[in-house]
Backbone as ProteinMPNN parsed JSONL, in Angstrom:
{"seq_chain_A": "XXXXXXXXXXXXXXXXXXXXXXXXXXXXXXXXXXXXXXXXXXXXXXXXXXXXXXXXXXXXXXXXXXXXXXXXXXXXXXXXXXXXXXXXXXXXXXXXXXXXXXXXXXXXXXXXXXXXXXXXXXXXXXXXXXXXXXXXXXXXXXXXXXXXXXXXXXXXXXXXXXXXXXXXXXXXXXXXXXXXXXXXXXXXXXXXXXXXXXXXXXXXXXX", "coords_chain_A": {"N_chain_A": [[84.125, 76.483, 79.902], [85.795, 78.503, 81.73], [85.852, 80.384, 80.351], [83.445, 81.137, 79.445], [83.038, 82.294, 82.015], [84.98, 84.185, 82.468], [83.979, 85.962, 80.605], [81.579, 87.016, 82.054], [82.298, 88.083, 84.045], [83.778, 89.981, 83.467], [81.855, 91.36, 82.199], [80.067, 92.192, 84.273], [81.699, 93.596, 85.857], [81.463, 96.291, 84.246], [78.807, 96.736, 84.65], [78.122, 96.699, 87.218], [78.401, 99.575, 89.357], [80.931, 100.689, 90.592], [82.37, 98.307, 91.137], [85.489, 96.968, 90.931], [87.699, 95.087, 90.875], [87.031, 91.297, 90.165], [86.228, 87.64, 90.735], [85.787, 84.104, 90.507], [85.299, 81.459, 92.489], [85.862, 77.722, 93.429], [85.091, 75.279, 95.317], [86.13, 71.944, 95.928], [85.437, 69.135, 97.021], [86.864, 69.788, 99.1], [89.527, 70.736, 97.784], [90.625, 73.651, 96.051], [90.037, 76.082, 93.768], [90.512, 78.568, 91.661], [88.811, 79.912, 89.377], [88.088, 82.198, 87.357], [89.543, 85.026, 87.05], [89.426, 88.728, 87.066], [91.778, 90.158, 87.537], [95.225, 89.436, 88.485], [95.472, 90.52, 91.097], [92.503, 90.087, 92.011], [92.393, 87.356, 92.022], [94.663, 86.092, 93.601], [93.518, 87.789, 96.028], [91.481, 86.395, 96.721], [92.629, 83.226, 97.23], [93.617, 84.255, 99.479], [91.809, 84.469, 101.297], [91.378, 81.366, 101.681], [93.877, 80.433, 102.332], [94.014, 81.787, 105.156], [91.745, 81.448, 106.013], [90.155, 82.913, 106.494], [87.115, 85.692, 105.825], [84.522, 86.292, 103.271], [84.351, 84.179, 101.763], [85.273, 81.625, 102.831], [84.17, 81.434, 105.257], [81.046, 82.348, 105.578], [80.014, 82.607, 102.709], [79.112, 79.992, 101.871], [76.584, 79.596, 103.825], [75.152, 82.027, 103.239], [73.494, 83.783, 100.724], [74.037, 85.841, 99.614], [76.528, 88.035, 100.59], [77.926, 91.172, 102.458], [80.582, 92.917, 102.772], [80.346, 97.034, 103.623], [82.604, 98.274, 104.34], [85.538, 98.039, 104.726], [88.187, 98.644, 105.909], [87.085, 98.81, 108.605], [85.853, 96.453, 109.151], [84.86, 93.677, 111.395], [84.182, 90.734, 110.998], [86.366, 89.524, 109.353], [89.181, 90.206, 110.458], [92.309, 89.939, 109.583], [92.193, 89.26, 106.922], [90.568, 91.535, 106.233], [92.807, 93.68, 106.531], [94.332, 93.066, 104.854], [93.443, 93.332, 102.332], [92.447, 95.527, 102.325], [95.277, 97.065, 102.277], [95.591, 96.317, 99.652], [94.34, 98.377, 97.853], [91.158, 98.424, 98.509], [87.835, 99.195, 99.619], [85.47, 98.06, 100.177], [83.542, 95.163, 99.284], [82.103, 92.667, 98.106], [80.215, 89.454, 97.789], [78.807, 86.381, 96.381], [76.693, 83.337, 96.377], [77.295, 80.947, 94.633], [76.559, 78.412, 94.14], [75.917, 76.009, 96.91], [76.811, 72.698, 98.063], [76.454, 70.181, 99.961], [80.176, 68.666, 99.734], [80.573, 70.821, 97.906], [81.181, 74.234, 97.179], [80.726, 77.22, 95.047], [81.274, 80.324, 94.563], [80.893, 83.763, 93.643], [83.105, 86.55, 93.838], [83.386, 90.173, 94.419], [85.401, 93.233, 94.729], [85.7, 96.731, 95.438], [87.1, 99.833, 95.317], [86.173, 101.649, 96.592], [84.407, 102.7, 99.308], [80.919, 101.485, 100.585], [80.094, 100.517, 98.002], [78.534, 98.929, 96.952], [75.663, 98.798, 96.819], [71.981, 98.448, 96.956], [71.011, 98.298, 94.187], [73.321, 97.247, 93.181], [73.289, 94.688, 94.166], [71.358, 93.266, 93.217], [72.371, 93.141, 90.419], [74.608, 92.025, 90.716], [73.527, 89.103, 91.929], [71.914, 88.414, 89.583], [73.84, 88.239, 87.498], [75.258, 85.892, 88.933], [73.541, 84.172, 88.702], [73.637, 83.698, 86.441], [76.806, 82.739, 85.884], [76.243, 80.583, 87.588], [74.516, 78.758, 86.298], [75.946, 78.263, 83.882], [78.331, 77.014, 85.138], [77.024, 74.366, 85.53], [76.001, 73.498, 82.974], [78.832, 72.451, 82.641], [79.355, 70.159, 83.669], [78.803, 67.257, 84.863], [77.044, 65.84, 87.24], [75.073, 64.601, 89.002], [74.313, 65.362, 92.341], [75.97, 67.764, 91.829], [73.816, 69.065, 90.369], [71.304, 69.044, 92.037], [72.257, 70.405, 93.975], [72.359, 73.01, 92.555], [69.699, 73.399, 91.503], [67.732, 75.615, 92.311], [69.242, 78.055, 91.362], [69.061, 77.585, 88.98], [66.202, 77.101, 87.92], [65.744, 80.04, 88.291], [66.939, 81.236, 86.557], [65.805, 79.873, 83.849], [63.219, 80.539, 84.516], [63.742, 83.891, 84.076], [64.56, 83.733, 81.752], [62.213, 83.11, 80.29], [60.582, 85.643, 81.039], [62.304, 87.594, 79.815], [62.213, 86.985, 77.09], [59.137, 87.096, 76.431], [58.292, 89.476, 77.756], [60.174, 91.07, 76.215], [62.909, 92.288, 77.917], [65.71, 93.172, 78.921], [68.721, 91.006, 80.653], [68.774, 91.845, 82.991], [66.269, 93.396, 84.104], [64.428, 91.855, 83.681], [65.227, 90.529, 86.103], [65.203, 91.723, 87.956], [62.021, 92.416, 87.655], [61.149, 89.523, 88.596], [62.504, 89.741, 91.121], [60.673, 91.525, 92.168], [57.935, 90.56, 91.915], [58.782, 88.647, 93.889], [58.703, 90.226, 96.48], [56.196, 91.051, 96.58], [54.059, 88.88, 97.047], [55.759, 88.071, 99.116], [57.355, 85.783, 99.241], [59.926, 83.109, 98.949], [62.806, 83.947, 96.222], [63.52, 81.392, 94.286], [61.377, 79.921, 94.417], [59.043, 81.442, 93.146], [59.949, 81.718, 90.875], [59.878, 79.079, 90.265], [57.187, 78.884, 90.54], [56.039, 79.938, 88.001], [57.638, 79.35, 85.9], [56.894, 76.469, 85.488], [53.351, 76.485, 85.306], [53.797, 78.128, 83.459], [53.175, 81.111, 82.816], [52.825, 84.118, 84.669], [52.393, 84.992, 87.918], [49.25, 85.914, 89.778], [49.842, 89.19, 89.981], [50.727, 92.681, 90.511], [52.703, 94.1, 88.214]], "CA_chain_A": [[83.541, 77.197, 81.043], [86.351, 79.218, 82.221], [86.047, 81.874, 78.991], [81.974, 81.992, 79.577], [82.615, 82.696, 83.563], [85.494, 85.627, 82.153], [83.168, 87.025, 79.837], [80.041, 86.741, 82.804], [83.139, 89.051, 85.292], [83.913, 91.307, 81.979], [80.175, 92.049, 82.818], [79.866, 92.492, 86.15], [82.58, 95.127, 86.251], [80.967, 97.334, 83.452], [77.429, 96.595, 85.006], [78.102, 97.508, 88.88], [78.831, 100.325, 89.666], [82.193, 100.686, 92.195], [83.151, 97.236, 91.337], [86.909, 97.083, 90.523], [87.963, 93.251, 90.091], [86.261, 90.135, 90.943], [86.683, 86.289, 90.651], [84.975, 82.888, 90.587], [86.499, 80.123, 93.06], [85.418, 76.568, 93.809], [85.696, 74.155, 96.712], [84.778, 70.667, 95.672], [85.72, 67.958, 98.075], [88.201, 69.868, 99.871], [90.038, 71.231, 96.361], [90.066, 74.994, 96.024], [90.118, 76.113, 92.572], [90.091, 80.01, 91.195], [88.394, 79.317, 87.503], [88.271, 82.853, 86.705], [89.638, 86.509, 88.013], [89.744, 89.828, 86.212], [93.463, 89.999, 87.103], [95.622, 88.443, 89.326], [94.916, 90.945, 92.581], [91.252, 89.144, 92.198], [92.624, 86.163, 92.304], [95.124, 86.13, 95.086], [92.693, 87.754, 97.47], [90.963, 84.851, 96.965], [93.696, 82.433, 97.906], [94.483, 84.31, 100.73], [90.931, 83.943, 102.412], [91.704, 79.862, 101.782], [95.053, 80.047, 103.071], [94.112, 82.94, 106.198], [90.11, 80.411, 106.348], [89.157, 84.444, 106.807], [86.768, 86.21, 104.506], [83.571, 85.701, 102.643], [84.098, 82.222, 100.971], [85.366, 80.255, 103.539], [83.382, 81.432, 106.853], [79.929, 82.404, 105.124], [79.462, 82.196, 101.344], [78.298, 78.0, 102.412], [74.9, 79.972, 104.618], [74.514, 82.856, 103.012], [73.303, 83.703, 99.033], [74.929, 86.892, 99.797], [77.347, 88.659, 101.766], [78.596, 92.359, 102.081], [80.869, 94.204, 103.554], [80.418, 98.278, 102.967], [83.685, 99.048, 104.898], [86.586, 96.832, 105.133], [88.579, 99.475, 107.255], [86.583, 98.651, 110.452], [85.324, 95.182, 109.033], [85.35, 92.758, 112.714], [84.196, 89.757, 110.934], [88.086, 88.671, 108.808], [90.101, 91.127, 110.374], [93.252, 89.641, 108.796], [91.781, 89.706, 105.671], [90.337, 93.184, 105.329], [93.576, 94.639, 106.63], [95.56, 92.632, 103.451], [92.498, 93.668, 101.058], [92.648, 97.999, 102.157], [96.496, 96.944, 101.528], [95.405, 96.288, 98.079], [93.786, 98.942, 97.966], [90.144, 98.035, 98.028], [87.593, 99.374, 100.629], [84.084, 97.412, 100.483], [83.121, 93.445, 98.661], [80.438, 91.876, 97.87], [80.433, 87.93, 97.792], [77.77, 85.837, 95.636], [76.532, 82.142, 96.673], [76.865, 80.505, 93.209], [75.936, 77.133, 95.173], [76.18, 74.933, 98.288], [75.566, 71.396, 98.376], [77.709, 68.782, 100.69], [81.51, 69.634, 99.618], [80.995, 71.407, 96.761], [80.857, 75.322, 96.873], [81.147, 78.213, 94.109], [81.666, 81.859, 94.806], [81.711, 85.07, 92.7], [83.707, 87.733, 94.565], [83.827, 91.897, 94.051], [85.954, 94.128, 95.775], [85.632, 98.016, 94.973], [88.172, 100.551, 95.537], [85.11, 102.526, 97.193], [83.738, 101.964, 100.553], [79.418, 101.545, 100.425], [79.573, 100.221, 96.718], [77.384, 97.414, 96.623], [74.163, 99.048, 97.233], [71.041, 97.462, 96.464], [70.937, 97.963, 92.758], [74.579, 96.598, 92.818], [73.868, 93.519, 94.55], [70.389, 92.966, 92.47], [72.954, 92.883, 89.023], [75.074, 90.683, 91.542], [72.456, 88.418, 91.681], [71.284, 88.605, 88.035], [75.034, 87.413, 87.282], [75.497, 84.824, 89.662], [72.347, 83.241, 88.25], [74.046, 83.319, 84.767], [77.606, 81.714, 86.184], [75.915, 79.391, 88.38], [74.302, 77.776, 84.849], [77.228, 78.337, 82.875], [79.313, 76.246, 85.599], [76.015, 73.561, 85.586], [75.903, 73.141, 81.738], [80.014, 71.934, 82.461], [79.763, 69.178, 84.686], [77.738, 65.999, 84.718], [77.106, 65.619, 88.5], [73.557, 64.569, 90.081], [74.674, 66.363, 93.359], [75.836, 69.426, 91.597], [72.678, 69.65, 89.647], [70.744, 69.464, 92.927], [72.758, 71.993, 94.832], [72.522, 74.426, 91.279], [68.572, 73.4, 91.033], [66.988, 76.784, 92.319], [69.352, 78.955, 90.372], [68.748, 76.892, 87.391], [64.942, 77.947, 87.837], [65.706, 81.508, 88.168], [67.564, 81.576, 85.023], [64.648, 79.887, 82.997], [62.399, 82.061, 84.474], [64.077, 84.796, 83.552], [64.428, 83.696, 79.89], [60.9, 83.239, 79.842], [60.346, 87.118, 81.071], [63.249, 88.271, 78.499], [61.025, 86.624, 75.652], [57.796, 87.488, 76.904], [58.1, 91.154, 77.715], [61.231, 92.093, 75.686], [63.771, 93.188, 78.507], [66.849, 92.19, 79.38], [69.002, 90.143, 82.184], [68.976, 92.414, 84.629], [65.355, 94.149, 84.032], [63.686, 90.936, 84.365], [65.493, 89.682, 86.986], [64.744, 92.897, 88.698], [60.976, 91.782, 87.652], [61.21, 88.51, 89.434], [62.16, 90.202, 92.507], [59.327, 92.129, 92.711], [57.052, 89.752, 92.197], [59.215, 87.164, 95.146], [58.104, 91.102, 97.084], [54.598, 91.129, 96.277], [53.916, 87.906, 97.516], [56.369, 87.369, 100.188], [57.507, 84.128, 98.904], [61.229, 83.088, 98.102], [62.881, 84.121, 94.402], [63.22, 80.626, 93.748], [59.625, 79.762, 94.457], [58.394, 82.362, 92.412], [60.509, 81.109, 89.274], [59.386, 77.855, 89.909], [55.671, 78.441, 89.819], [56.597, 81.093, 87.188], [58.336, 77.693, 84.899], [55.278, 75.508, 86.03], [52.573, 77.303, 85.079], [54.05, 79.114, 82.14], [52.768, 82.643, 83.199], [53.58, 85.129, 85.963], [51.032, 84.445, 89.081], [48.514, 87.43, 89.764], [50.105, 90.285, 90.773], [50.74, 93.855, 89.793], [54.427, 94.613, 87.615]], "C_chain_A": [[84.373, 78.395, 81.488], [86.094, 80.691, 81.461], [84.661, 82.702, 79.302], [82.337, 82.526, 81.211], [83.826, 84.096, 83.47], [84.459, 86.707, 81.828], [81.75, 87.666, 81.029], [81.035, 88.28, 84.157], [83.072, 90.577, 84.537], [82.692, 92.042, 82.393], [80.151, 92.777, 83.548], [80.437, 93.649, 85.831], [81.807, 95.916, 85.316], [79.436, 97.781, 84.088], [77.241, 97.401, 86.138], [78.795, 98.562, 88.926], [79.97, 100.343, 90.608], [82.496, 99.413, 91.9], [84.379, 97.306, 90.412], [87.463, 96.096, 89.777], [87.319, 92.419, 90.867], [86.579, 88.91, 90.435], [85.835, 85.359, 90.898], [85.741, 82.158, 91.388], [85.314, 79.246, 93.594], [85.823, 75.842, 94.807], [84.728, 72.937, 95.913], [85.729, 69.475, 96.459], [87.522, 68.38, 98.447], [89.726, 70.869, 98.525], [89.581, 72.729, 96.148], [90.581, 75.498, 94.796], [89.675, 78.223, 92.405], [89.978, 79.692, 89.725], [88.312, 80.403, 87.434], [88.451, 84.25, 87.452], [89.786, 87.51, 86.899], [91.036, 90.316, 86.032], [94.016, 89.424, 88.597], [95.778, 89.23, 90.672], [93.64, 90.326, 93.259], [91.758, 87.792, 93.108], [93.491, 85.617, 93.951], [94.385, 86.564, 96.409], [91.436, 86.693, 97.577], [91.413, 83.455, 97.437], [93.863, 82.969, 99.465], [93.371, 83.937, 101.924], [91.12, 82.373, 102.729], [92.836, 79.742, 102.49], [95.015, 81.005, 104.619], [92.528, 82.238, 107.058], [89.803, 81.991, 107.689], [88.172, 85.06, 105.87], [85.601, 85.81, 104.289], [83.279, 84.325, 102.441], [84.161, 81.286, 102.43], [84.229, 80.073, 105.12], [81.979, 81.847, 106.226], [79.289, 82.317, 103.494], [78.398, 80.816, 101.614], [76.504, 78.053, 102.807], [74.348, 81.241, 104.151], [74.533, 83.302, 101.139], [74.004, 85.276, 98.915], [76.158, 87.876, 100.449], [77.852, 89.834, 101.517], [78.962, 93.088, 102.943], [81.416, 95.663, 102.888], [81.716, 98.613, 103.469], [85.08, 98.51, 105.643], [87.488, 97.375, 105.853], [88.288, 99.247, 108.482], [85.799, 97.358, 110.108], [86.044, 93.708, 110.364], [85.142, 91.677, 112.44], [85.866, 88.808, 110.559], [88.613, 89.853, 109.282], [91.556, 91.259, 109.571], [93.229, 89.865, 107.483], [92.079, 90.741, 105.16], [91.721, 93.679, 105.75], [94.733, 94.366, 105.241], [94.418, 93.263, 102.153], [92.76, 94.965, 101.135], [94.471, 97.572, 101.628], [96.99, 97.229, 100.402], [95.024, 97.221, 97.72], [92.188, 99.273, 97.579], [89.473, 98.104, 99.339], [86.157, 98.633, 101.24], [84.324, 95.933, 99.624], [81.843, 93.304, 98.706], [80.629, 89.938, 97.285], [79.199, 87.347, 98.077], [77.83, 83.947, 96.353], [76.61, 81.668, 95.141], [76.082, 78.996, 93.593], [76.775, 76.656, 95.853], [75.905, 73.565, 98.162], [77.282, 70.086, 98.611], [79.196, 69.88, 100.815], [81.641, 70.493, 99.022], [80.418, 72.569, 97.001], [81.359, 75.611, 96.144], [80.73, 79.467, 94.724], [81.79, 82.847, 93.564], [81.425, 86.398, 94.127], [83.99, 89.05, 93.669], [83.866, 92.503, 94.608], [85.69, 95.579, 94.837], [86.44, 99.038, 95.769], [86.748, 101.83, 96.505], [84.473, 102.14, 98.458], [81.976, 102.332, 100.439], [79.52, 101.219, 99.105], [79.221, 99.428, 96.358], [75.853, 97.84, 97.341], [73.069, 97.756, 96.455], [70.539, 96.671, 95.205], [72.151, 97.111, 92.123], [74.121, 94.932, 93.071], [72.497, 92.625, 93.968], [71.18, 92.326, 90.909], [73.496, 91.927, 89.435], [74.691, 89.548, 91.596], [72.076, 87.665, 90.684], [72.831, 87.394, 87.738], [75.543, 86.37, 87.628], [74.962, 83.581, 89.305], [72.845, 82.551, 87.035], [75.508, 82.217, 84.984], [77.38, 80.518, 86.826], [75.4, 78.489, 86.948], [75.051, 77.574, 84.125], [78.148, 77.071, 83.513], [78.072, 74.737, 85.425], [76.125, 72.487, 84.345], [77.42, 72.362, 81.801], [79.86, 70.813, 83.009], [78.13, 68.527, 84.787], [77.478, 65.378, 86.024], [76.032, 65.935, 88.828], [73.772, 65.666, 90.953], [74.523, 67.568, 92.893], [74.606, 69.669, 91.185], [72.08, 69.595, 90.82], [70.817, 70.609, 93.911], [72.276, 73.387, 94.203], [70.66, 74.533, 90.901], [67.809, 74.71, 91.015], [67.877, 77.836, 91.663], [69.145, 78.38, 88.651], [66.987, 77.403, 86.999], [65.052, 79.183, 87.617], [66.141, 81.598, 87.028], [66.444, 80.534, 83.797], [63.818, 80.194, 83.151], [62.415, 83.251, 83.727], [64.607, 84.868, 82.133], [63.624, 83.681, 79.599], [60.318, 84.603, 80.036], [60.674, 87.633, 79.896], [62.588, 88.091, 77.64], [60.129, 87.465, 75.738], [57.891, 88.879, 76.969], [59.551, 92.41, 76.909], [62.012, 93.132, 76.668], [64.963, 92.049, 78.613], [67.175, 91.648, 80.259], [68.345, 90.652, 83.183], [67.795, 93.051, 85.113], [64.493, 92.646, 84.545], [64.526, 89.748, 85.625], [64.986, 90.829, 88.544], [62.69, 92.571, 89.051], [60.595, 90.91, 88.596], [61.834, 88.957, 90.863], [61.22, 90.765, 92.978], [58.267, 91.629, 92.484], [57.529, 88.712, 93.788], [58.565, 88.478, 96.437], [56.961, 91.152, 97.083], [54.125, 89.842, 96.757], [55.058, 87.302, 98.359], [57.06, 85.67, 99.982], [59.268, 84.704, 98.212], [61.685, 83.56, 96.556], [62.877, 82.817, 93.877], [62.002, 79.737, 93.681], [59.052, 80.178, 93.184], [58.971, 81.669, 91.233], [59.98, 80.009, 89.518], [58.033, 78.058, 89.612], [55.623, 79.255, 88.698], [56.614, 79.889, 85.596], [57.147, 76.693, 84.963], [54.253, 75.438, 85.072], [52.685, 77.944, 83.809], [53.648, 80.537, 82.495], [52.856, 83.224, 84.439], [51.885, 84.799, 87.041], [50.284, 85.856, 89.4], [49.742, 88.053, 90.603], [50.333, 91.513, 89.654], [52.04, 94.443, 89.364], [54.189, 96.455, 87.77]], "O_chain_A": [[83.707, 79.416, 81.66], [86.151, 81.813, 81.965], [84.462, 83.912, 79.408], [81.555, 83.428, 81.512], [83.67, 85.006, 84.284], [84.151, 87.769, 82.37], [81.085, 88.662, 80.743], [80.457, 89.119, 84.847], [82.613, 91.685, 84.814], [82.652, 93.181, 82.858], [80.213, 94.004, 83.468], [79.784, 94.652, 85.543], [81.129, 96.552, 86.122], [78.991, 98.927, 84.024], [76.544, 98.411, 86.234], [79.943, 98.494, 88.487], [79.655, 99.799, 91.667], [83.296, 99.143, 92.796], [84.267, 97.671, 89.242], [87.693, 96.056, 88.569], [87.031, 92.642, 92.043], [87.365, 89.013, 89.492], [84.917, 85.732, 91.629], [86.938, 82.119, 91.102], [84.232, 79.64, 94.031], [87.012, 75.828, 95.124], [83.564, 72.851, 95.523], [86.867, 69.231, 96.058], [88.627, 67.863, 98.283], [90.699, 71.51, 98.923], [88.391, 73.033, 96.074], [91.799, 75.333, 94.715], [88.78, 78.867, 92.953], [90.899, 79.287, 89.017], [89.377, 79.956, 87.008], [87.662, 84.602, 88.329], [90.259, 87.13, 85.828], [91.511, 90.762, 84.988], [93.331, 89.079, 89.56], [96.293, 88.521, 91.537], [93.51, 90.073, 94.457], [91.595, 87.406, 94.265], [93.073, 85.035, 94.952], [94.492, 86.024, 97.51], [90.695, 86.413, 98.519], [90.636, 82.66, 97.963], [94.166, 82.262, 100.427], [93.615, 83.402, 103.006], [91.04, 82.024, 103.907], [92.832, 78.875, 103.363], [96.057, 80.924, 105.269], [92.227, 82.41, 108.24], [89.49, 82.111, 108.874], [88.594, 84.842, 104.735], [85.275, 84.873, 105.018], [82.356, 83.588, 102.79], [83.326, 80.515, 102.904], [83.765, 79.11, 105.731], [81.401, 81.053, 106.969], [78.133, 81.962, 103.268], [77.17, 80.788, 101.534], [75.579, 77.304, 102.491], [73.237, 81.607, 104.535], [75.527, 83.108, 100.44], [74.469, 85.612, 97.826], [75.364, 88.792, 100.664], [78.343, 89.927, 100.392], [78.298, 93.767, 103.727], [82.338, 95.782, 102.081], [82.101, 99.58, 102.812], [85.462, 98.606, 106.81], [87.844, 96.587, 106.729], [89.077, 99.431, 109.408], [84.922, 97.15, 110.945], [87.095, 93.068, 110.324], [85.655, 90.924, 113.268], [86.358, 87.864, 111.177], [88.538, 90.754, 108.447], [91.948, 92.301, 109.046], [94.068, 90.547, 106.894], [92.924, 91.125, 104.352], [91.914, 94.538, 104.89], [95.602, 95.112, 104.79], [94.889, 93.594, 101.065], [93.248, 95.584, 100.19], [94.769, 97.887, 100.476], [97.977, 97.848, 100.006], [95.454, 97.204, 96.567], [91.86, 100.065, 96.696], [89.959, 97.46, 100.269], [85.819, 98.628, 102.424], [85.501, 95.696, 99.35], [80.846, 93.773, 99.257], [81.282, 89.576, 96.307], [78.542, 87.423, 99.115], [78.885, 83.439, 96.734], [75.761, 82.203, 94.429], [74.961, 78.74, 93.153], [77.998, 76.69, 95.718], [74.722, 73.223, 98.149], [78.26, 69.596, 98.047], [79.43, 70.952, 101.373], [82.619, 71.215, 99.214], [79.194, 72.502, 97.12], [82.396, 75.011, 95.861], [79.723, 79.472, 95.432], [82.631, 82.73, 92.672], [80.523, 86.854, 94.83], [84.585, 89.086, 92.592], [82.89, 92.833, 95.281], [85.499, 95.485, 93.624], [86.347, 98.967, 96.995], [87.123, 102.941, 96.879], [83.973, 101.015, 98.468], [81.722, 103.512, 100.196], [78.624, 101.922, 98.638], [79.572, 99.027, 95.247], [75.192, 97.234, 98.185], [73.254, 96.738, 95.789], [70.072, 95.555, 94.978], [72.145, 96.5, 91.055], [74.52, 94.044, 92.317], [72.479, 91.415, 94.191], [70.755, 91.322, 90.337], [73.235, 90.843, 88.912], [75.543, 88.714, 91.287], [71.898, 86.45, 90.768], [72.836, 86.164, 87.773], [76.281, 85.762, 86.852], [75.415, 82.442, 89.413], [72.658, 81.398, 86.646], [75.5, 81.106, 84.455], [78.115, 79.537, 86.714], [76.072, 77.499, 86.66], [74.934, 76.514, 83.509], [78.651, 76.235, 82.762], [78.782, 73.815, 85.023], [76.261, 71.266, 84.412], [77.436, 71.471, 80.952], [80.778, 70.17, 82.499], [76.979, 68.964, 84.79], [77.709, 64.169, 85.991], [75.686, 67.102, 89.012], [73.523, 66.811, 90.577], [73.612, 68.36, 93.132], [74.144, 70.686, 91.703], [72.301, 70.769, 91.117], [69.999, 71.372, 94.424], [71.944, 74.424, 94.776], [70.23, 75.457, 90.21], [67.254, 75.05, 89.971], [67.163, 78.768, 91.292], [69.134, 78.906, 87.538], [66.668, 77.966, 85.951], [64.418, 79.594, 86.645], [65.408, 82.298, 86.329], [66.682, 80.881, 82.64], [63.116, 80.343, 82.151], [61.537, 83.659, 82.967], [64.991, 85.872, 81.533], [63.514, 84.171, 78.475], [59.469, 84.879, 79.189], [59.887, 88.052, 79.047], [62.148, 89.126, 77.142], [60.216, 88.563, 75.187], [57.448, 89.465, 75.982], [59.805, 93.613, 76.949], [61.963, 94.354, 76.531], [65.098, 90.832, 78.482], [66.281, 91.478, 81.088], [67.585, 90.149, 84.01], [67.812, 93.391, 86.296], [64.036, 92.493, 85.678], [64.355, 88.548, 85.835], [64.593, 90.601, 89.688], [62.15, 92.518, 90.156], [59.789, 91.277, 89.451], [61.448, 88.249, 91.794], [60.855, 90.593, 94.141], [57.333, 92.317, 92.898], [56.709, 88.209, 94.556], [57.955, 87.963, 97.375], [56.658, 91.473, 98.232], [52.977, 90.259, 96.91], [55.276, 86.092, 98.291], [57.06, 84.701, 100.741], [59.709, 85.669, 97.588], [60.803, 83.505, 95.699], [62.207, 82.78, 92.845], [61.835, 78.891, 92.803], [58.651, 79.41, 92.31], [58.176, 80.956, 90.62], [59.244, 79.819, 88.55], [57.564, 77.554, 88.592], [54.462, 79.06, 88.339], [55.836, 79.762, 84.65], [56.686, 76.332, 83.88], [54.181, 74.588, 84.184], [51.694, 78.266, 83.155], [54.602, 81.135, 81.998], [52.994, 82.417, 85.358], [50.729, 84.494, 86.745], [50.924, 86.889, 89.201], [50.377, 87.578, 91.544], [50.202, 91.448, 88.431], [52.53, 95.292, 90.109], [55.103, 97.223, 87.471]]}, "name": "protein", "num_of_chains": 1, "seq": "XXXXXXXXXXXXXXXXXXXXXXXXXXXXXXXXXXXXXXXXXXXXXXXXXXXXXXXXXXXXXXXXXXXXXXXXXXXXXXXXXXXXXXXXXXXXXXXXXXXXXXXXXXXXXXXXXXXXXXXXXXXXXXXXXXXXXXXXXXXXXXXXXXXXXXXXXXXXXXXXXXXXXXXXXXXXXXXXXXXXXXXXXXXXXXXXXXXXXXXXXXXXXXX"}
């Protein structure tokens, strides 16, 4: 797992635009784990939100499938934090839900030396990727629980293998797809992949 959730960061950074380094970390019953960073600035500002319980992971990753701050300079949620992250020298983040469920969270974190660089298209690839580590960490571990927590990104990602087939695009094109269908019908993304997986075919609407 650790090599596929490198290779899944390796990504990311080439993919997003403005993203610099980023990292995977786990909480599972209290146990805080960094399984993979691009280098060890990743990593440590990931420790430090656990040891500072400031930051993305520890105060919202748990309620939210996303989180972003464009401007860590005047960021009032972790002040402690962002003033050790601009330190680093790194001016915006972006911080992924990989899943929630009971004790057990996962996280993928990306800081960018740029302040505003997680726009929409950033945090759509964000997304796309999260979907792919969240299965990658799934396929490792033999845990009812986890598989319930990981269930709706586990849909999205055989959804979106059934697009990739089906219309010949890639990750990030049909995952892009599957948002604009969860838009077109107002309905959750993991909805949509589920009746999507169901059904076998995309539900009326207009691509």
């Amino acid at each position: 797992m650790p090599e596929t959730i490198s290779e899944i960061l390796r990504t990311a950074i080439r993919l997003i635009p403005g993203a610099t380094v980023g990292c995977v970390t786990t909480v599972s019953k209290g146990e805080r784990t960094v399984v993979a960073s691009t280098d060890p600035v990743a990593e440590e500002l990931c420790r430090l939100q656990y040891e500072l319980d400031e930051g993305p992971i520890p105060t919202e990753v748990r309620h939210f499938d996303v989180v972003v701050s464009d401007d860590l300079t005047s960021e009032p949620r972790w002040p402690e934090f962002a003033v050790l992250a601009v330190g680093e020298g790194f001016k915006s983040l972006a911080a992924f839900q990989l899943y929630s469920n009971a004790d057990d969270l996962g996280a993928l974190v990306f800081y960018s030396d740029e302040p505003g660089a997680f726009d929409v298209d950033a945090v759509e690839i964000g997304e796309a990727l999260a979907a792919h580590a969240a299965i990658a960490m799934l396929s490792a571990r033999d845990n009812e629980q986890f598989r319930t927590g990981l269930a709706s990104r586990d849909i999205i990602g055989q959804a979106k293998g059934m697009i990739m087939e089906r219309y010949d695009l890639d990750a990030v094109q049909a995952f892009e797809l599957l948002a604009k269908l969860s838009q077109q019908q107002n309905l959750p993304l993991h909805r949509v992949a589920r009746d999507l997986v169901e059904t076998d075919h995309p539900t009326n609407s207009t691509f």
